[in-house]
Backbone as CSV, one residue per row, in Angstrom:
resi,resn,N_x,N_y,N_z,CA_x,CA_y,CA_z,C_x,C_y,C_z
1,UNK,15.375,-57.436,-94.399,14.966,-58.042,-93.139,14.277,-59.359,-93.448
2,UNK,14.294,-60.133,-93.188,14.268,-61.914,-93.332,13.411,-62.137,-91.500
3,UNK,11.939,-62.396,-91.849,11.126,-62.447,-90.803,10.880,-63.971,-91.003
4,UNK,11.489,-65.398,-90.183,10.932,-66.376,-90.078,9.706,-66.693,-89.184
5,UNK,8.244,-67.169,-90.099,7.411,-67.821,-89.272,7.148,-69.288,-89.473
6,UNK,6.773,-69.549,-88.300,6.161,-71.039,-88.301,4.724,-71.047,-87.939
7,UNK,4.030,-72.131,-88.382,2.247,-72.523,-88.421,1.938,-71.431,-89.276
8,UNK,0.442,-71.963,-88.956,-0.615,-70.988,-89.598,-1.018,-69.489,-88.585
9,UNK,-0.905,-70.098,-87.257,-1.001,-68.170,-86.570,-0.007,-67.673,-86.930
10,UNK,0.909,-67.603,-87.257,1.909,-66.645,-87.582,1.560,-66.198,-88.758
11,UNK,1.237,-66.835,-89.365,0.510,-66.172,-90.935,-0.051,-65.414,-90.858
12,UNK,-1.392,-65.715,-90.386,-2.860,-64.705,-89.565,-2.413,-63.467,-88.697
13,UNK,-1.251,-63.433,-87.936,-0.837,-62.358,-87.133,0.079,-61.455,-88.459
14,UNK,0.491,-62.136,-89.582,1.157,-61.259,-90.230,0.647,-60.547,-91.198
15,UNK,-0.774,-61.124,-91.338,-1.815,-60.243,-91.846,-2.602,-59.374,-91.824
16,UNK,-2.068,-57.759,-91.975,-3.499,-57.093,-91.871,-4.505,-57.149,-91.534
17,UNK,-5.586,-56.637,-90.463,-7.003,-57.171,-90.437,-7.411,-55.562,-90.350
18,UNK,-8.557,-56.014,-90.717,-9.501,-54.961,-90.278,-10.047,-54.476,-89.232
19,UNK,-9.179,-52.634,-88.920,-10.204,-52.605,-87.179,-11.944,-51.944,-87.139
20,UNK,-12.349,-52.776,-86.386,-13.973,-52.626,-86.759,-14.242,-51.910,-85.656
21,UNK,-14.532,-50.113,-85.572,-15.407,-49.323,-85.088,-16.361,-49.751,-84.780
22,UNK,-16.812,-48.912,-83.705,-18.423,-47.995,-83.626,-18.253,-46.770,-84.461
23,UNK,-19.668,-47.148,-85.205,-20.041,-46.073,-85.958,-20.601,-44.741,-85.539
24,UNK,-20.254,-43.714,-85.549,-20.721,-42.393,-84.621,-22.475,-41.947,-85.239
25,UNK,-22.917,-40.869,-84.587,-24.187,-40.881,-84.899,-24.427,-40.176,-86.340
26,UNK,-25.227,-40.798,-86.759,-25.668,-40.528,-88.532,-26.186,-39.051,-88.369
27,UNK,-25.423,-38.264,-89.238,-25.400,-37.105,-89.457,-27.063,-36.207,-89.162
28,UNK,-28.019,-36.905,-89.691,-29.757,-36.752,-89.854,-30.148,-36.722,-88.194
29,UNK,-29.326,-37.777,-87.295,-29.471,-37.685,-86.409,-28.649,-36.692,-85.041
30,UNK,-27.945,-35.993,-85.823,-26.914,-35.329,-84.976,-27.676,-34.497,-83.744
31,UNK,-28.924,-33.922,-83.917,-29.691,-33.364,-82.949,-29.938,-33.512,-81.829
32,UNK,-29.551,-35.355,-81.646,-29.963,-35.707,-80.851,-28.929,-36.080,-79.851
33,UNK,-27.813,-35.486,-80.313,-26.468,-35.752,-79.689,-25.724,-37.066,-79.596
34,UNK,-25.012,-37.378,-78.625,-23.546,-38.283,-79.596,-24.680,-39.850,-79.142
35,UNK,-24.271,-40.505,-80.025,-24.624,-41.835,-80.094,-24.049,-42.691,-78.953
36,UNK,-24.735,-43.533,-78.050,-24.173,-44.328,-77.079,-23.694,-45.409,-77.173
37,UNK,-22.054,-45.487,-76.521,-21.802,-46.920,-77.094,-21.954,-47.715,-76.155
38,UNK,-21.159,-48.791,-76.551,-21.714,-49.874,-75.226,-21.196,-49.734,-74.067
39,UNK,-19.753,-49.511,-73.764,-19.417,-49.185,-72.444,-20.021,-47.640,-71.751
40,UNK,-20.734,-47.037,-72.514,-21.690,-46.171,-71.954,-22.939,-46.750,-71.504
41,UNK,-23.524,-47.858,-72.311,-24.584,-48.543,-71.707,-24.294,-49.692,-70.616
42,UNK,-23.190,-49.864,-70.519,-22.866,-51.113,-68.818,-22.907,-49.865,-68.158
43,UNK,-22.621,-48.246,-67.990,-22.176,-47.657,-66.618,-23.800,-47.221,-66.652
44,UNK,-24.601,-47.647,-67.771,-26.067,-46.698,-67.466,-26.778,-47.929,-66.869
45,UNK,-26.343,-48.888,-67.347,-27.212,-50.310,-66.640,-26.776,-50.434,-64.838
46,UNK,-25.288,-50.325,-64.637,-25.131,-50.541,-63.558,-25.901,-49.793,-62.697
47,UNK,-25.645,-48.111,-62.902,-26.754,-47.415,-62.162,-27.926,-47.928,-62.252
48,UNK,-28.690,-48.161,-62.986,-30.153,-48.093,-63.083,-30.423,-49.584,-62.200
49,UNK,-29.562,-50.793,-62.410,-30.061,-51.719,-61.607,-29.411,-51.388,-59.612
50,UNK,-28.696,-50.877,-59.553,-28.443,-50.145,-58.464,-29.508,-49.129,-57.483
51,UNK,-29.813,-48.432,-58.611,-30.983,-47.490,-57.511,-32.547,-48.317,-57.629
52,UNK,-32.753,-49.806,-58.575,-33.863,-50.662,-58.515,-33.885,-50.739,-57.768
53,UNK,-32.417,-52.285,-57.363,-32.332,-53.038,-55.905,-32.355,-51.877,-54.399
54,UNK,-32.358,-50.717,-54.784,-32.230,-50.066,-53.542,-33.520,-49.638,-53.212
55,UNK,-34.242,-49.204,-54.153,-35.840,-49.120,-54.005,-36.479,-49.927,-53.372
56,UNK,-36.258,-51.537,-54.400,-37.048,-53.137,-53.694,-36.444,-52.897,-52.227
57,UNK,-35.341,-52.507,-52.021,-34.609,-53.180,-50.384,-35.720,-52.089,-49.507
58,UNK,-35.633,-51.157,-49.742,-37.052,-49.859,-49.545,-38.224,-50.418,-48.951
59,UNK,-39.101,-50.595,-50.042,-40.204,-51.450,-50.138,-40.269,-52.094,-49.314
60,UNK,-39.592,-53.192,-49.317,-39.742,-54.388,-47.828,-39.015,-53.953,-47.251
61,UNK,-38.151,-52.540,-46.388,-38.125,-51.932,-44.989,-39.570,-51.420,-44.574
62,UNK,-40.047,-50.948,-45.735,-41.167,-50.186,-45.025,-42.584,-51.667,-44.988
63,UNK,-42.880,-52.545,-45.933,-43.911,-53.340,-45.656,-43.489,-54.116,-44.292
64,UNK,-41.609,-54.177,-43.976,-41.904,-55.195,-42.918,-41.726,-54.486,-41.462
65,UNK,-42.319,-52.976,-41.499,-41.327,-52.437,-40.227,-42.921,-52.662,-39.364
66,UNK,-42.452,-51.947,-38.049,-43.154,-52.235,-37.092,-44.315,-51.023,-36.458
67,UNK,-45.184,-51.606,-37.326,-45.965,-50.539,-36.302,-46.157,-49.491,-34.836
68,UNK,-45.982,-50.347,-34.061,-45.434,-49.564,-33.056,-44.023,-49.405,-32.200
69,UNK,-43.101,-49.480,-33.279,-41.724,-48.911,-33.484,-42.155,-47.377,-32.680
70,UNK,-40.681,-46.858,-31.743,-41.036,-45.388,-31.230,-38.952,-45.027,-30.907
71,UNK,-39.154,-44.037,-31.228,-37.862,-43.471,-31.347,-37.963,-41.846,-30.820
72,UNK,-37.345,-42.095,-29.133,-37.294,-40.518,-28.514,-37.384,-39.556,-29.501
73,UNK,-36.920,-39.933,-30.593,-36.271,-38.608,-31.820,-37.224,-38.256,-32.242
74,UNK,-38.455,-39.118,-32.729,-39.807,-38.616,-32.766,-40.582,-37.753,-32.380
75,UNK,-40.545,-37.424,-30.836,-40.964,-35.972,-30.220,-40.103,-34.738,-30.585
76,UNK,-39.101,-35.118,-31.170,-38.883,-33.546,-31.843,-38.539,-33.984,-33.207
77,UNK,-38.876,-33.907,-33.939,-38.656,-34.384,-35.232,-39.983,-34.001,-35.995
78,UNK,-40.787,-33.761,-37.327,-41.676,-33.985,-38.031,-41.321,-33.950,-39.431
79,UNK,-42.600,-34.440,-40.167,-42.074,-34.613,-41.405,-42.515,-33.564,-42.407
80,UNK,-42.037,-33.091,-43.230,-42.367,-31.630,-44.225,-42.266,-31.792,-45.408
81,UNK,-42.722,-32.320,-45.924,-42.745,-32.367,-47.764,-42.222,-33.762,-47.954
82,UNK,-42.023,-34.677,-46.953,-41.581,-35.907,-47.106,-40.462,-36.463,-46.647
83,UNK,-39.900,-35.242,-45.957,-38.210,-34.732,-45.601,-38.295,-34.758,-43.737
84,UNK,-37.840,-35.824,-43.180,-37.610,-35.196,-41.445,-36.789,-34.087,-41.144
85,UNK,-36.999,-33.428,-40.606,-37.080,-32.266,-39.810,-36.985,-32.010,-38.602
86,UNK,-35.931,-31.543,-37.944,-36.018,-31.352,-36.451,-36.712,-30.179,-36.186
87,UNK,-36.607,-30.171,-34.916,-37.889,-28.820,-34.229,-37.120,-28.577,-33.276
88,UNK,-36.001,-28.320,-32.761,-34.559,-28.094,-32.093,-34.007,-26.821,-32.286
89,UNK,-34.717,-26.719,-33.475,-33.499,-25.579,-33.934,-32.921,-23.867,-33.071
90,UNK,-34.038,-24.208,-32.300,-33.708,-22.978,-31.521,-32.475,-23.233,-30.529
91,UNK,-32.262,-24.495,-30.027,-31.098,-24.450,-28.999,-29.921,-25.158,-29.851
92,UNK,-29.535,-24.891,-31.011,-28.446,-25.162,-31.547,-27.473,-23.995,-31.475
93,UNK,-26.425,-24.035,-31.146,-25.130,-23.266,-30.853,-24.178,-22.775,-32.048
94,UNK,-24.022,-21.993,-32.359,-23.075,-21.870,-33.394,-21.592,-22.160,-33.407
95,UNK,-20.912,-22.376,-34.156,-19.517,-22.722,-33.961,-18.562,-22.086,-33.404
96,UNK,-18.504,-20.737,-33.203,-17.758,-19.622,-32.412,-18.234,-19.857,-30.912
97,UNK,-19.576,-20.281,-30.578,-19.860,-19.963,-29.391,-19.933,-21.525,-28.512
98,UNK,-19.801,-22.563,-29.544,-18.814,-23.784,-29.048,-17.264,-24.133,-28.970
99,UNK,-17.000,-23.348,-29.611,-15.429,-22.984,-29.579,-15.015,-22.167,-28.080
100,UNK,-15.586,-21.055,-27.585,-15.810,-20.110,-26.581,-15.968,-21.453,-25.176
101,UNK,-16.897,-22.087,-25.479,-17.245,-22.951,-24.339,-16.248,-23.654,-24.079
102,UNK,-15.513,-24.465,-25.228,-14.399,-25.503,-24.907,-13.641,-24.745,-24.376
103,UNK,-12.824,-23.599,-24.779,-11.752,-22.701,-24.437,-12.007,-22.502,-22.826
104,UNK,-13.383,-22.154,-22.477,-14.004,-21.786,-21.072,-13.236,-23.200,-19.866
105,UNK,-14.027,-24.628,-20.987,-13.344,-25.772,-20.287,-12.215,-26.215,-19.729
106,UNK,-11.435,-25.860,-21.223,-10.070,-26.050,-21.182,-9.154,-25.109,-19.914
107,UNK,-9.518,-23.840,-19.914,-8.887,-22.838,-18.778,-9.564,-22.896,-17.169
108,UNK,-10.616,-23.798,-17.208,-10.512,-24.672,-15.494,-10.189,-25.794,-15.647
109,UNK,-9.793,-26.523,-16.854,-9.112,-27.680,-16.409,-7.439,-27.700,-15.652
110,UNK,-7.212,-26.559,-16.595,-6.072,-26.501,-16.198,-5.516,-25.182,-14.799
111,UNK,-6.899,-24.896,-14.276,-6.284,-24.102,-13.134,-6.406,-25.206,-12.110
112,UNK,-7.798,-26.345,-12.578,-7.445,-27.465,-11.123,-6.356,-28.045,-11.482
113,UNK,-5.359,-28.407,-12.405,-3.999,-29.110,-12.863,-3.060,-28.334,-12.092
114,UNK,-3.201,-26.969,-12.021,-2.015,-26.260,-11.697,-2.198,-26.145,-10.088
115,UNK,-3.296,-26.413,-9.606,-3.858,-26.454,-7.623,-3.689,-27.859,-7.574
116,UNK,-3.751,-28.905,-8.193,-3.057,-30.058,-7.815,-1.603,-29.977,-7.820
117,UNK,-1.009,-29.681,-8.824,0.544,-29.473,-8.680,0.901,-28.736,-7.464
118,UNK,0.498,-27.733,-7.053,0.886,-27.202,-6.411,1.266,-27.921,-4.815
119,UNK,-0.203,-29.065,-5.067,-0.545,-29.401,-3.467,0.572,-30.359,-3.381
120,UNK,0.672,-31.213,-4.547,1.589,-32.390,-4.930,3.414,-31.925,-4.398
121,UNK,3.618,-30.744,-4.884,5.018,-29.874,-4.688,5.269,-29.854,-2.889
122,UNK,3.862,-29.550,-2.619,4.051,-29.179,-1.209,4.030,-30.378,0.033
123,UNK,3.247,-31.438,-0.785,3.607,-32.752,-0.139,4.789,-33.197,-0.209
124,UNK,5.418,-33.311,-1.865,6.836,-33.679,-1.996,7.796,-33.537,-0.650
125,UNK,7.394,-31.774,-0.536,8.400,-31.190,0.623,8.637,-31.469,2.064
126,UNK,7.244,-32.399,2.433,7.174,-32.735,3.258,7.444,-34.214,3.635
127,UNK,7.436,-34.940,2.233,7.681,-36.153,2.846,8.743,-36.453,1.567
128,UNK,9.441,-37.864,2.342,10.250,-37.984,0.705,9.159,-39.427,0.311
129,UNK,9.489,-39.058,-0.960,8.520,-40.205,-1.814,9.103,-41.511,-2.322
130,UNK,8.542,-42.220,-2.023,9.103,-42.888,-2.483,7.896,-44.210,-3.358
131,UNK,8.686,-45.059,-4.448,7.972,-45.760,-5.182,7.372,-46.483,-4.601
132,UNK,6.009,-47.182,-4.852,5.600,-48.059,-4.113,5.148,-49.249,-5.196
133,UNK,5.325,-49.117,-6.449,5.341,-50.170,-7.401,6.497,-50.943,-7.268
134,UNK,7.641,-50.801,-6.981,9.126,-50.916,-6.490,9.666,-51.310,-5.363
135,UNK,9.544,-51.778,-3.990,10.307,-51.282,-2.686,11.619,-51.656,-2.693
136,UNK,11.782,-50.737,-2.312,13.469,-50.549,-2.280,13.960,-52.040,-0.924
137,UNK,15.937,-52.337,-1.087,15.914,-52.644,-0.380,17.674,-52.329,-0.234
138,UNK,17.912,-52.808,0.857,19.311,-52.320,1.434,20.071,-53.375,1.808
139,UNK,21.254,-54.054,0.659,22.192,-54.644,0.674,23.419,-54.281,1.707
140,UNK,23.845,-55.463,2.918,24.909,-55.304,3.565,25.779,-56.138,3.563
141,UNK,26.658,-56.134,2.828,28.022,-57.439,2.985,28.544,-57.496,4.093
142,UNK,29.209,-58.628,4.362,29.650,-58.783,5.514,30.963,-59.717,5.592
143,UNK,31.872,-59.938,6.212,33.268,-61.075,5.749,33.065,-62.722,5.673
144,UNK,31.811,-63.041,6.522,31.829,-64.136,6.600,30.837,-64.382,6.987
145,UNK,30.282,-66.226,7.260,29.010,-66.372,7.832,28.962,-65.911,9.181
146,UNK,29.784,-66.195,10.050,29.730,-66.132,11.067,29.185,-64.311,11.902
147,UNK,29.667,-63.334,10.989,29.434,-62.151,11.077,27.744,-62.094,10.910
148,UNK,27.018,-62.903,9.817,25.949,-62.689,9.561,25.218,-63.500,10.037
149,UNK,25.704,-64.604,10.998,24.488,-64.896,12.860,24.466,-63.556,13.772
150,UNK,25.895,-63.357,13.714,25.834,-62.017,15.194,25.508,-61.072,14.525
151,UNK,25.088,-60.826,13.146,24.824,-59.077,12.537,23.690,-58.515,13.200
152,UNK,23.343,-57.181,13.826,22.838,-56.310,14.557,22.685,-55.237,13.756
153,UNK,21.423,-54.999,13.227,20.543,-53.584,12.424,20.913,-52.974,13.104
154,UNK,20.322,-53.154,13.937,20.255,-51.631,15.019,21.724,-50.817,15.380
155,UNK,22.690,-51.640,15.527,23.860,-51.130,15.806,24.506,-50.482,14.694
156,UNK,24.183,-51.689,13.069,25.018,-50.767,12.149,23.870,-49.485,11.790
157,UNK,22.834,-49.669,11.844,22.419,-48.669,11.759,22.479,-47.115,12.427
158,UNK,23.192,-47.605,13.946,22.822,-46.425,14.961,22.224,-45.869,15.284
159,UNK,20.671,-46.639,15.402,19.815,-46.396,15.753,18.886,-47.127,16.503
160,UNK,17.680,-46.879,16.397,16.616,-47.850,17.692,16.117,-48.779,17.053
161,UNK,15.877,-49.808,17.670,15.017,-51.167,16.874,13.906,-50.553,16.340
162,UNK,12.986,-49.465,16.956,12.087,-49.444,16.618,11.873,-49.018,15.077
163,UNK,12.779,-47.777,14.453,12.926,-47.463,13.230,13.637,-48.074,12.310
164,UNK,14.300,-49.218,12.306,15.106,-50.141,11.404,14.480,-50.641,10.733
165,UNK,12.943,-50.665,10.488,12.043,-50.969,9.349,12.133,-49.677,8.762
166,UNK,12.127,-48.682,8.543,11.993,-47.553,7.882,13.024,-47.574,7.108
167,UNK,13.183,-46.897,5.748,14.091,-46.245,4.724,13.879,-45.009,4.717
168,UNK,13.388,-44.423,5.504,13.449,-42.819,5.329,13.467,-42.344,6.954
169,UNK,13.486,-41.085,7.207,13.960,-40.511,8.416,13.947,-41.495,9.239
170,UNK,15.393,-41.899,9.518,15.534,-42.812,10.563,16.627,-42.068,11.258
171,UNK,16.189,-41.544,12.189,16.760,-41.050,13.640,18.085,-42.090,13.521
172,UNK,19.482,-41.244,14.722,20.554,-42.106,14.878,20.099,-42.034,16.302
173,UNK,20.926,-42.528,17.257,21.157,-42.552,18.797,20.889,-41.463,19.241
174,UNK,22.281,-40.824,18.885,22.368,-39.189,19.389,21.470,-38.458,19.089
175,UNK,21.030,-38.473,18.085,19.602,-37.831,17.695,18.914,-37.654,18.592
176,UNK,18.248,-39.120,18.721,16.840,-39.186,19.938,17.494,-38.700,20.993
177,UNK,19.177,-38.552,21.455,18.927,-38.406,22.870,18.626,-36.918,23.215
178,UNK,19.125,-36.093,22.069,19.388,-34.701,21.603,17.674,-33.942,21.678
179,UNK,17.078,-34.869,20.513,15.334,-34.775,20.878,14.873,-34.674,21.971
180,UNK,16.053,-35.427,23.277,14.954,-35.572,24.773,13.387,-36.188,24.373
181,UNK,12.972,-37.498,23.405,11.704,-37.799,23.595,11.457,-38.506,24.861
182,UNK,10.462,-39.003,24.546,9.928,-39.296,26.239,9.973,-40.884,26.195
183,UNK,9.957,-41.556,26.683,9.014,-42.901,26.314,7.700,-42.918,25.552
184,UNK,7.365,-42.073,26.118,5.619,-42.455,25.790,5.518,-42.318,24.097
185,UNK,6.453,-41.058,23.645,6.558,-41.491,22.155,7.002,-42.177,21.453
186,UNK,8.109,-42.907,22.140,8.682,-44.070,21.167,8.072,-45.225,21.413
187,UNK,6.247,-45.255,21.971,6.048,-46.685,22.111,5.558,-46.614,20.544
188,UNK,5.084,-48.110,20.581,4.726,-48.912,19.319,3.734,-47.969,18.580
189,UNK,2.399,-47.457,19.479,1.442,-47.345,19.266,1.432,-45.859,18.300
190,UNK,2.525,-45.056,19.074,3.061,-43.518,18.212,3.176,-43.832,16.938
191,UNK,4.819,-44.794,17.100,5.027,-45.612,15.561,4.070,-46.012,15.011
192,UNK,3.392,-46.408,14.746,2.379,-47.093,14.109,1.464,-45.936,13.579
193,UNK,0.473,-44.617,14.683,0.014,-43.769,14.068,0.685,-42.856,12.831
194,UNK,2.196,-42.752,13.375,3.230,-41.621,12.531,2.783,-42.475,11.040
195,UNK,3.466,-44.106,11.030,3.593,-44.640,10.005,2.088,-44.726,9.233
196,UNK,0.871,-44.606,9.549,-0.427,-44.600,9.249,-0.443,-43.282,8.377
197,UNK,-0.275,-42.369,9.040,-0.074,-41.349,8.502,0.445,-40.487,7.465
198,UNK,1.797,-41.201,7.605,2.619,-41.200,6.192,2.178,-41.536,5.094
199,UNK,1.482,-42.949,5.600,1.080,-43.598,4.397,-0.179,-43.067,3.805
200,UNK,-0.955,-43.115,4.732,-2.246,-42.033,4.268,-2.123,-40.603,3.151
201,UNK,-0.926,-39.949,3.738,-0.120,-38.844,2.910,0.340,-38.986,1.461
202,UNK,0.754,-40.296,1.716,1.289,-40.669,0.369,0.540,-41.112,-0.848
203,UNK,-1.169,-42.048,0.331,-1.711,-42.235,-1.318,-2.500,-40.957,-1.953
204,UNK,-3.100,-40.390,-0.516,-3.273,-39.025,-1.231,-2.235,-37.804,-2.394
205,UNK,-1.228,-38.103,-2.058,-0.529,-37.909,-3.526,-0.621,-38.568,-4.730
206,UNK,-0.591,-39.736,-4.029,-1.165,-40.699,-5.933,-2.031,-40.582,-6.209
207,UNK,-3.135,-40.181,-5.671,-4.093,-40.095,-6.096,-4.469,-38.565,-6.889
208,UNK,-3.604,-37.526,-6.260,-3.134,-36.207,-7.121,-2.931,-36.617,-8.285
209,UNK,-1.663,-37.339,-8.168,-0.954,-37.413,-9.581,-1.460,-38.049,-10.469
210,UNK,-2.512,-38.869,-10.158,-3.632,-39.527,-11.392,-4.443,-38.773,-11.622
211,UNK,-4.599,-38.212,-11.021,-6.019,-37.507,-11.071,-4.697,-35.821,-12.364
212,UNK,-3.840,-35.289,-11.800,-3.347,-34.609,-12.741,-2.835,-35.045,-14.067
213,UNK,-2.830,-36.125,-14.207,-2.688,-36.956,-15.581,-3.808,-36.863,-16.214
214,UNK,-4.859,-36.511,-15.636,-5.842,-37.735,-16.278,-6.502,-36.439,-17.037
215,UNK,-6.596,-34.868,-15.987,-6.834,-33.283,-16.797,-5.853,-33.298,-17.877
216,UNK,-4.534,-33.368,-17.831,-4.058,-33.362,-18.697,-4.230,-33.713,-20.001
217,UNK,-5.051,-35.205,-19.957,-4.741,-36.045,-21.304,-6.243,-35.382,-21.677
218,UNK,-7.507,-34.654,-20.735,-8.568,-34.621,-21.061,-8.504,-33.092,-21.826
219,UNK,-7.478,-31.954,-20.953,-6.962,-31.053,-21.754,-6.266,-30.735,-23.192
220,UNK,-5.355,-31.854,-23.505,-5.351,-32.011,-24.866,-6.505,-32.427,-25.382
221,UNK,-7.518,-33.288,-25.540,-8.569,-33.727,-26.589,-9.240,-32.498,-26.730
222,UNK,-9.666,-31.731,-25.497,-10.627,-30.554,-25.838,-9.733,-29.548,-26.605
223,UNK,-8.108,-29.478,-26.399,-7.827,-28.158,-27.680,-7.674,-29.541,-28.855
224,UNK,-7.345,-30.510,-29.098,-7.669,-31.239,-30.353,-9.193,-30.380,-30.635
225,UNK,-10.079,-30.785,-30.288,-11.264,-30.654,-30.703,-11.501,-29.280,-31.403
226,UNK,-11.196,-28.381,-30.127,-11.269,-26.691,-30.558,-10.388,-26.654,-32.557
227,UNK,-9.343,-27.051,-32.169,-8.481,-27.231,-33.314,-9.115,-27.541,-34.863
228,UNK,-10.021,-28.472,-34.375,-10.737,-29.220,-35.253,-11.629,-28.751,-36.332
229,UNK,-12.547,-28.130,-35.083,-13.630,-26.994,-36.126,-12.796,-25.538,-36.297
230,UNK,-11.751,-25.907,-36.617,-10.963,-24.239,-36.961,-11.342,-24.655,-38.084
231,UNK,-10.153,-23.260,-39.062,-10.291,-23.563,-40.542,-9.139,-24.055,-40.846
232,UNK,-8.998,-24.446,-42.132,-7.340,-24.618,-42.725,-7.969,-26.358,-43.255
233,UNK,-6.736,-26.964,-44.035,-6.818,-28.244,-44.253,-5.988,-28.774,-43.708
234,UNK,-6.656,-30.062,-43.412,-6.356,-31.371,-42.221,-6.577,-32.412,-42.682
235,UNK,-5.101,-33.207,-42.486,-5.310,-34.726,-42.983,-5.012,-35.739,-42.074
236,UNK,-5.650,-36.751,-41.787,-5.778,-37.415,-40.346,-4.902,-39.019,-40.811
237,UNK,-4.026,-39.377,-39.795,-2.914,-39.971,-39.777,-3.128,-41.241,-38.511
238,UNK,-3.069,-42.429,-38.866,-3.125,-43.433,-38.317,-2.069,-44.250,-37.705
239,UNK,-1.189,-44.190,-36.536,0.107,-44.304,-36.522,-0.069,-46.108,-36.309
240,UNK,0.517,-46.660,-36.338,0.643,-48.150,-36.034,-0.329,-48.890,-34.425
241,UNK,0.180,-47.953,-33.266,-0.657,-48.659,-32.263,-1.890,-48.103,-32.386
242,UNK,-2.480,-47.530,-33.485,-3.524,-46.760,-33.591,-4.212,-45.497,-32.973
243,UNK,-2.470,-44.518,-32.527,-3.202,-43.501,-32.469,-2.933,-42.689,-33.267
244,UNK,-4.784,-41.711,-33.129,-4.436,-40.585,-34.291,-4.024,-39.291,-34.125
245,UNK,-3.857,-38.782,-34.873,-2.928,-37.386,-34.702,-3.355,-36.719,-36.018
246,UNK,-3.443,-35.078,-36.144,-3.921,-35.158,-37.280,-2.468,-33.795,-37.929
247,UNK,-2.020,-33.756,-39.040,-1.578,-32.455,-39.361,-2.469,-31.356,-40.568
248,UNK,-2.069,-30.570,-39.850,-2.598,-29.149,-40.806,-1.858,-28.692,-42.208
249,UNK,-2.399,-28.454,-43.348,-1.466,-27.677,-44.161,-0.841,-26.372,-43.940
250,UNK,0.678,-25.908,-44.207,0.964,-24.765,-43.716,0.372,-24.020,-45.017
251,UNK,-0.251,-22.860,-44.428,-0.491,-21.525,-44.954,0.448,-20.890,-44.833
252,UNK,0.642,-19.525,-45.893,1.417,-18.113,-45.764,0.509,-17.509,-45.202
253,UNK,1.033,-16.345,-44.151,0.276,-15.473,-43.702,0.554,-14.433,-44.491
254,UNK,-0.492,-13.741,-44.765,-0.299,-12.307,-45.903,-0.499,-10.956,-45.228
């Protein structure tokens, strides 16, 4: 094998050197256990100047705090060997019997969810619903312009001027005549209460249906929660728009 170098480092790299230890602890001294080297003394320095600066930062919290500083937490709180201490301890709850409570929560949230649905079902039935983020509207072609000076709602509709604003129960001719109403109900003033009414009907449904959204989303967090202080292992998951979700490890059941 024919190794060409050039300069003088190549020389120096092709030379042997000597690797220079730490020397371990001198036998006389073995008692005293293993000898420290230096990267044992940076991780003993780092600590030690670590819990200094945390002391000094100490020191001047307490020379610069405020005498008459007061914190509600103070009336139940004292201090015992140097250690705060609450004085509470009697109305703390155990974990079974906060678990019990949520569960308690959770099963009237969802009987008022299921008496809103219900009321919501029974409005449905009564009225038809319709969007109100949306209003609908009703396209009529026609052959020509001239058709659409003389065009007449009321006629293609077959019905009364008065309901040709409406998209929902709109009476035909024969209808009303079949009804026998009177005058006195087809004045303006009827229309107008009926239509008050409706509408009144209707936000009181939206206002169901928010209001049943809103148990809902409050019904999941409380079984999240219950979930939470169970047992098992749980690793908590950050999805992109930032919500969290957490999964459980599966266990065997034995």
């Amino acid at each position: 094998i024919i190794v060409i170098m050039s300069g003088a480092s190549a020389m120096r790299n092709a030379v042997k050197r000597i690797t220079h230890k730490e020397r371990s602890q001198v036998s006389d001294r073995k008692n005293l256990g293993l000898l420290e080297k230096h990267r044992d003394y940076v991780i003993r320095a780092k600590d030690y100047h670590k819990k200094r600066d945390h002391i000094i930062k100490l020191k001047n919290k307490a020379n610069e705090r405020n005498p008459d500083e007061f914190y509600f937490k103070m009336n139940t709180s004292k201090v015992v060997n140097g250690v705060h201490k609450s004085t509470k301890n009697g109305n703390v709850l155990d974990v079974e019997t906060v678990k019990l409570l949520k569960s308690q929560d959770m099963g009237y949230l969802m009987h008022k969810k299921m008496k809103d649905d219900r009321k919501i079902n029974k409005l449905k039935e009564n009225l038809h619903f319709i969007g109100e983020c949306k209003p609908k509207s009703h396209k009529i072609f026609v052959d020509n312009n001239e058709s659409v000076q003389s065009f007449d709602i009321s006629n293609h509709f077959d019905t009364l001027p008065e309901f040709v604003d409406r998209s929902f129960n709109r009476p035909k001719v024969d209808q009303v005549d079949n009804m026998l109403l009177t005058n006195n109900e087809l004045n303006p003033e009827n229309i107008e209460l009926i239509m008050n009414k409706s509408a009144s009907t209707y936000n009181q449904m939206k206002e169901r249906l928010e209001r049943s959204k809103n148990i809902k989303i409050t019904s999941e967090k409380l079984a999240l929660q219950r979930n939470l202080m169970g047992k098992g292992k749980k690793r908590k998951i950050v999805k992109d728009d930032s919500t969290v979700i957490y999964k459980w490890k599966k266990e065997r059941n034995r």
